[in-house]
C-alpha positions, 0 to 999 in steps of 0.5 A: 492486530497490526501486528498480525497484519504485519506478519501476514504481509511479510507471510505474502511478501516472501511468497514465491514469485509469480511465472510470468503467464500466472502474472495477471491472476497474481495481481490481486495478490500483491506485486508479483505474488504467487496466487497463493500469497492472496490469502495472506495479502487479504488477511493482511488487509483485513487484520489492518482494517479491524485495528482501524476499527477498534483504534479510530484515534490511531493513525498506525493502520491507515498507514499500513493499509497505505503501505499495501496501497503503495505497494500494490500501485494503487496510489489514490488509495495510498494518499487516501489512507496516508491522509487518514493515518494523519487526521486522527487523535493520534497521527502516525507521524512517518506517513507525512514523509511517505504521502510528501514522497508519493506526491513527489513521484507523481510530480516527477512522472508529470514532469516526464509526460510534459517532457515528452509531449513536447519532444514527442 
C-alpha cells in the first residue's frame, strides 16, 4: 500500500502545472497541481491511510502522510503525522529529522516576525 501511495503521489507530483487563474481549484490537488492531479494526490492519501490501518505498529505511513502535509503547507498536520510515525512499535526513524526540521523552520519564521516587529 505505501508503495501504491508512492506511485500515485509521484503520478500527482509530475502532473502539469497549474495557470495561474486555475491556482485556487489546484490547491487541494497538491502544490501547484493541474486540477486533474487530485485524483491522484487523493488516492495517494488514501492508499497511506488503509497502510496505516492494517500496519498500526508501523511508522512508515504517518510519515508519508506528513510528507503530503509538508508538501501541501499544512505544517500541524505534518507534526501530528511525523510524531505518529514516531510513537508506534515500529518507528520510521527519518521522521525525527523531518519533525526537528520543520520545528527549526518555524523557529526561524518566528525569529523573522520578531525581527520585523521591532524594525516595523
Amino acid at each position: 500500500l505505501i508503495y501504491l501511495g508512492d506511485l500515485a503521489r509521484y503520478t500527482a507530483q509530475a502532473a502539469p502545472k497549474a495557470a495561474p487563474a486555475a491556482a485556487a481549484a489546484a490547491a487541494a490537488a497538491g502544490p501547484g497541481q493541474h486540477p486533474a492531479a487530485k485524483q491522484e494526490w487523493q488516492r495517494a492519501a488514501h492508499c497511506y491511510r488503509q497502510a496505516a490501518r492494517v500496519l498500526p505498529r508501523s511508522g512508515n505511513p504517518h510519515n508519508q502522510l506528513a510528507v503530503m502535509a509538508v508538501m501541501t503547507g499544512d505544517e500541524l498536520r505534518a507534526v501530528y503525522h511525523y510524531a505518529r510515525s514516531l510513537c508506534v512499535g515500529i518507528p520510521f526513524l527519518t521522521a525525527r529529522e523531518n519533525l526537528l526540521l520543520l520545528f527549526e523552520q518555524n523557529r526561524a519564521r518566528w525569529v523573522l516576525l520578531g525581527a520585523a516587529a521591532c524594525w516595523g
